[in-house]
C-alpha positions as CSV (number, residue, x, y, z in Angstrom):
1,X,-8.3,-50.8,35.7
2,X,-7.2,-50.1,32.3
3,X,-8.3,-46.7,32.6
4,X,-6.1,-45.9,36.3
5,X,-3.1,-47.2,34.1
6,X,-3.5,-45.3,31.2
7,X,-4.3,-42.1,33.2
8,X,-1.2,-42.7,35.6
9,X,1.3,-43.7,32.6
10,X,0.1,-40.3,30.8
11,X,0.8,-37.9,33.7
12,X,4.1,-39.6,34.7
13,X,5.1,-38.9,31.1
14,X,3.8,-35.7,30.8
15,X,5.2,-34.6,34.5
16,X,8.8,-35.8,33.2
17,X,8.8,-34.2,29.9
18,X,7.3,-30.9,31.6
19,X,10.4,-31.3,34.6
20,X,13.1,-31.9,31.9
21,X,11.8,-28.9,29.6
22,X,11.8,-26.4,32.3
23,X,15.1,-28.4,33.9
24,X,13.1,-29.0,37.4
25,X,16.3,-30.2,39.7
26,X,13.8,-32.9,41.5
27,X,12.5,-33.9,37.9
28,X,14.3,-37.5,37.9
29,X,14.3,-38.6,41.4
30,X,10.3,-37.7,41.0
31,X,9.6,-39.8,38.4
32,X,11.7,-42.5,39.7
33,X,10.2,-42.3,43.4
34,X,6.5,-42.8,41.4
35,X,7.7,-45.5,39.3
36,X,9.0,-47.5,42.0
37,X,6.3,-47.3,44.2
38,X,4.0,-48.0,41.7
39,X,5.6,-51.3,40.6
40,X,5.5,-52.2,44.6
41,X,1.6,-51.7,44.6
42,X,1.3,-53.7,41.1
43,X,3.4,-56.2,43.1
44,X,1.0,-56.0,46.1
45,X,-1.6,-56.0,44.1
46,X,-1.8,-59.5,43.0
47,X,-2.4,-60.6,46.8
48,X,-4.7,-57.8,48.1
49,X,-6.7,-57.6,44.8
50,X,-7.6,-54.0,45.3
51,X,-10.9,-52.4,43.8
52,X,-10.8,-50.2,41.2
53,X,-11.6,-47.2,43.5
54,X,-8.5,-48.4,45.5
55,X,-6.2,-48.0,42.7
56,X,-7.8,-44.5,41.6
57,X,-6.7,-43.7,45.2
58,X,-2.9,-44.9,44.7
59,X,-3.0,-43.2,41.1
60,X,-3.9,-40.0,42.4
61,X,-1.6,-39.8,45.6
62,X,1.3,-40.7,42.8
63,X,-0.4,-37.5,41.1
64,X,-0.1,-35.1,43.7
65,X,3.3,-36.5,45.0
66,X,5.1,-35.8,41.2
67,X,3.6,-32.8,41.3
68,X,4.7,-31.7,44.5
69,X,8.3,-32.4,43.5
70,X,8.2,-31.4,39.7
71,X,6.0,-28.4,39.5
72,X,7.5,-25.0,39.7
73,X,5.9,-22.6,41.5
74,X,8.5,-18.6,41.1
75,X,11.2,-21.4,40.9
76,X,10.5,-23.5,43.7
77,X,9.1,-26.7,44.1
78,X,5.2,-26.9,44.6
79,X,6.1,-29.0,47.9
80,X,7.7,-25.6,49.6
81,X,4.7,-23.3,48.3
82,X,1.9,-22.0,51.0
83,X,-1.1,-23.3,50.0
84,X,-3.4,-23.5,52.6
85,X,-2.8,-20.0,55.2
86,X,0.8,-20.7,56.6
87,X,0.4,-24.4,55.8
88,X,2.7,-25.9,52.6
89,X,1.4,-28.1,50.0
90,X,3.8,-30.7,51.8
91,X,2.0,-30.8,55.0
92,X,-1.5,-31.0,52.9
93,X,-0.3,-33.6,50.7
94,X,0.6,-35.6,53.3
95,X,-2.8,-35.3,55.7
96,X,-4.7,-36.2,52.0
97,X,-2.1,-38.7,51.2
98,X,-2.6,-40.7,54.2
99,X,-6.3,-40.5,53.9
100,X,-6.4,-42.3,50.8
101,X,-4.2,-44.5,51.8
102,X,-6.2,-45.9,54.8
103,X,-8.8,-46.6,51.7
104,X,-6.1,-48.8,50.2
105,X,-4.8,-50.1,53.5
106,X,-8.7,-50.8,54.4
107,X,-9.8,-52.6,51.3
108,X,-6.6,-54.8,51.8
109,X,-7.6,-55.3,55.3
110,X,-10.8,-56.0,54.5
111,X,-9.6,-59.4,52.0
112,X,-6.7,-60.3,54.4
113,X,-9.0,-61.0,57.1
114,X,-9.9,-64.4,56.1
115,X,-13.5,-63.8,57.0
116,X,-13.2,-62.3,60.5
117,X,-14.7,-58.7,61.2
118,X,-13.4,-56.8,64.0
119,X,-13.9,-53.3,63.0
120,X,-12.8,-51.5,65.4
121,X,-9.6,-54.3,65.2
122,X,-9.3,-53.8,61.4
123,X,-9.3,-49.9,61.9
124,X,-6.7,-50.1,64.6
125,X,-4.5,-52.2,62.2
126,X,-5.5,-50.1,59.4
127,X,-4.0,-46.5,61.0
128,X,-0.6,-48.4,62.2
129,X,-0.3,-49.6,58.6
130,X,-0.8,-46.0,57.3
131,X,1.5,-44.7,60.1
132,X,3.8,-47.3,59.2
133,X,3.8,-46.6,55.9
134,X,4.7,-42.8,56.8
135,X,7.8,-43.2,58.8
136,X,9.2,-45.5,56.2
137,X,8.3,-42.6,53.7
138,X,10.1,-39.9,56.3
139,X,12.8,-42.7,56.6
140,X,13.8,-42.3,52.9
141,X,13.9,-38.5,53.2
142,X,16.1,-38.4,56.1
143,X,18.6,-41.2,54.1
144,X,18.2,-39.2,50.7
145,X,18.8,-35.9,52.6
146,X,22.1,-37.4,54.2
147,X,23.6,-39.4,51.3
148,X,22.9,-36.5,49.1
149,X,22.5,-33.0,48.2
150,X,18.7,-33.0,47.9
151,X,17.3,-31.8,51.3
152,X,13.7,-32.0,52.0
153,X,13.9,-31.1,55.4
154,X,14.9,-31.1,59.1
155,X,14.2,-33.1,61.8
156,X,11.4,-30.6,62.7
157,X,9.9,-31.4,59.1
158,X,9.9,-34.9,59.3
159,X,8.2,-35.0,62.6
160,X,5.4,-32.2,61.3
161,X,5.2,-35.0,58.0
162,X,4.2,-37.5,60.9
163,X,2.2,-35.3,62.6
164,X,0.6,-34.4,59.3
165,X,0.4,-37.9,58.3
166,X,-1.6,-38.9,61.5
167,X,-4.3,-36.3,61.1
168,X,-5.1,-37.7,57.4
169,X,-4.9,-41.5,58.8
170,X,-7.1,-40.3,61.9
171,X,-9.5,-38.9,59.2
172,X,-9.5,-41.6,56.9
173,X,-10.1,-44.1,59.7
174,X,-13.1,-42.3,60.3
175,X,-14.6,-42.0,57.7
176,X,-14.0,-45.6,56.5
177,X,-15.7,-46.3,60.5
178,X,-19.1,-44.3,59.4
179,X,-18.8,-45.6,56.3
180,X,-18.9,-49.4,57.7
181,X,-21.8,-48.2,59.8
182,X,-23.9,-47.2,57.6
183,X,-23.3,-50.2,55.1
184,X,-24.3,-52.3,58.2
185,X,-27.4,-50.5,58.8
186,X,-26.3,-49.0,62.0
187,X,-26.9,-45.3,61.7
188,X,-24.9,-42.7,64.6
189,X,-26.7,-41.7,67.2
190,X,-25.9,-38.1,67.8
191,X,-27.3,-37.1,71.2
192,X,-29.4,-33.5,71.7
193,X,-27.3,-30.8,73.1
């Protein structure tokens, strides 16, 4: 665990200090977005006792998400760059985003159980919990758009975040489904065309 801290303390500090030296405008609310959540998932953290690979996950969506909203690309935020055909690094961000996140949604599922496996339960509650976790996320952009003069979006933007957002989930559900099935020794039966 000591290493996820180190490694998520160093870019934080070297994201800020890179934002304030080339006077990024999303620099600060950035860094203070990635410090708060982090301090909510060391707070959760104590109950759902997450693995190690659990908190690489959380490390590494704080990652992308800093640099999404520090990083310059020809003077505009990486979030508003095309990286993927027509698609923006937001979109991507937040399909991968939420696909880690049903990893760290799961492996909390997984101890808050008390014992009882349902899996195709605890991956229902899994994708509402990352979908959940989304529209509070699109929530805060729509208040932080209003109140102030950092705009992240329209209402057509937040709903493609969901949309976004449910595609990653959908994903990571999936994979965390084989995944099960194969630790239990059942392997997919994939039927001849």
């Amino acid at each position: 665990m000591r290493a996820v801290i180190i490694f998520t303390v160093a870019y934080t500090v070297a994201l800020f200090v890179y934002g304030m030296a080339i006077d990024s405008p999303l620099t600060m609310l950035y860094t203070g977005i990635n410090i708060g959540l982090f301090v909510l998932f060391g707070v959760l953290h104590i109950w759902a006792r997450w693995p190690v690979h659990a908190l690489w996950a959380v490390s590494l969506v704080g990652l992308g998400n800093m640099l999404g909203g520090v990083l310059l690309v020809e003077g505009q935020p990486l979030y508003t760059v095309q990286v993927l055909g027509p698609l923006r690094y937001d979109k991507v961000f937040h399909a991968v985003a939420a696909t880690a996140m049903v990893l760290i949604a799961w492996e909390a599922m997984k101890r808050w159980s008390d014992g009882v496996h349902h899996l195709g339960g605890q991956l229902l509650l899994t994708w509402l919990v990352v979908m959940g976790g989304g529209a509070v996320v699109e929530i805060a952009e729509l208040i932080g758009s209003s109140l102030g003069d950092v705009s992240v979006g329209d209402y057509a933007n937040n709903a493609l975040d969901l949309v976004a957002n449910a595609v990653g989930a959908t994903v990571g559900v999936g994979v965390a489904w084989w995944f099960e099935r194969r630790r239990a020794g059942v392997q997919p039966q994939i039927e001849p065309a």
